[in-house]
C-alpha positions in Angstrom: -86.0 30.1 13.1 -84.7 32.2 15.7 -84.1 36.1 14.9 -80.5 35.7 16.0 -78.0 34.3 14.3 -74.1 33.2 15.1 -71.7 32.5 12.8 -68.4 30.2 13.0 -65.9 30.2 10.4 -64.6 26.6 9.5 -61.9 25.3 7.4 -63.0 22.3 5.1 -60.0 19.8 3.3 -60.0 17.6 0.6 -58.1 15.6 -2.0 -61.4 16.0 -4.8 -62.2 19.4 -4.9 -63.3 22.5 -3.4 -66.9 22.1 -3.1 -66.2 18.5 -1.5 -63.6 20.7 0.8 -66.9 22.8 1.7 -69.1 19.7 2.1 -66.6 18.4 4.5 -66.7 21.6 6.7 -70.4 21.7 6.6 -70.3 17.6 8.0 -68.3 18.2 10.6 -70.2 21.3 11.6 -73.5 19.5 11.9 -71.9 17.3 14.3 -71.9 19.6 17.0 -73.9 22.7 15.4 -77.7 22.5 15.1 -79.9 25.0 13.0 -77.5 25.8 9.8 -79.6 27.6 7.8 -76.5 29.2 5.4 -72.9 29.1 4.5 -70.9 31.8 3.0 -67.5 30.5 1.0 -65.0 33.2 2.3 -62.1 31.1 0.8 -60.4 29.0 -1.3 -56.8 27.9 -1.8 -55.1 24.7 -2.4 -51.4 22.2 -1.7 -49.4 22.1 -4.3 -46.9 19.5 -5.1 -43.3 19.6 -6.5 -44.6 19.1 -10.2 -47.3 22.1 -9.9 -50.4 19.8 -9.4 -52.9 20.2 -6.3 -52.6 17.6 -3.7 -55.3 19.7 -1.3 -58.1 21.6 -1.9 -58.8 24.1 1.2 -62.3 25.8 1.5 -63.1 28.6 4.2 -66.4 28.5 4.8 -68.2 30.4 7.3 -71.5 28.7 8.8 -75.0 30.5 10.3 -77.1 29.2 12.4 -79.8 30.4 14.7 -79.0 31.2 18.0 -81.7 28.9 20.6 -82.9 30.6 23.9 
């Protein structure tokens, strides 16, 4: 693990839930970022539609990972 570390913030969607809003942030991450060692939730909020019910979960999530040299 390197002793530097960056961190991106990432917005994660989904019509389950929050934590499936947060996996989806994480999965997309991986795609281009290598060495996540942590995530910090920094957010949550959600879509509502006309009857009051949520349509979108929304989950903020900011991602580490060691910086290579």
């Amino acid at each position: 693990m390197s002793s530097v570390a960056k961190i991106i913030e990432v917005i994660g969607v989904s019509s389950k839930g929050w934590e499936d809003a947060a996996q989806t942030a994480i999965n997309e991450a991986k795609k281009t970022v290598h060495g996540i060692h942590g995530i910090k939730i920094q957010d949550m909020t959600a879509d509502i539609d006309n009857a009051g019910n949520i349509v979108r979960y929304k989950t903020t999530v900011k991602i580490s990972f060691g910086v290579e040299r």
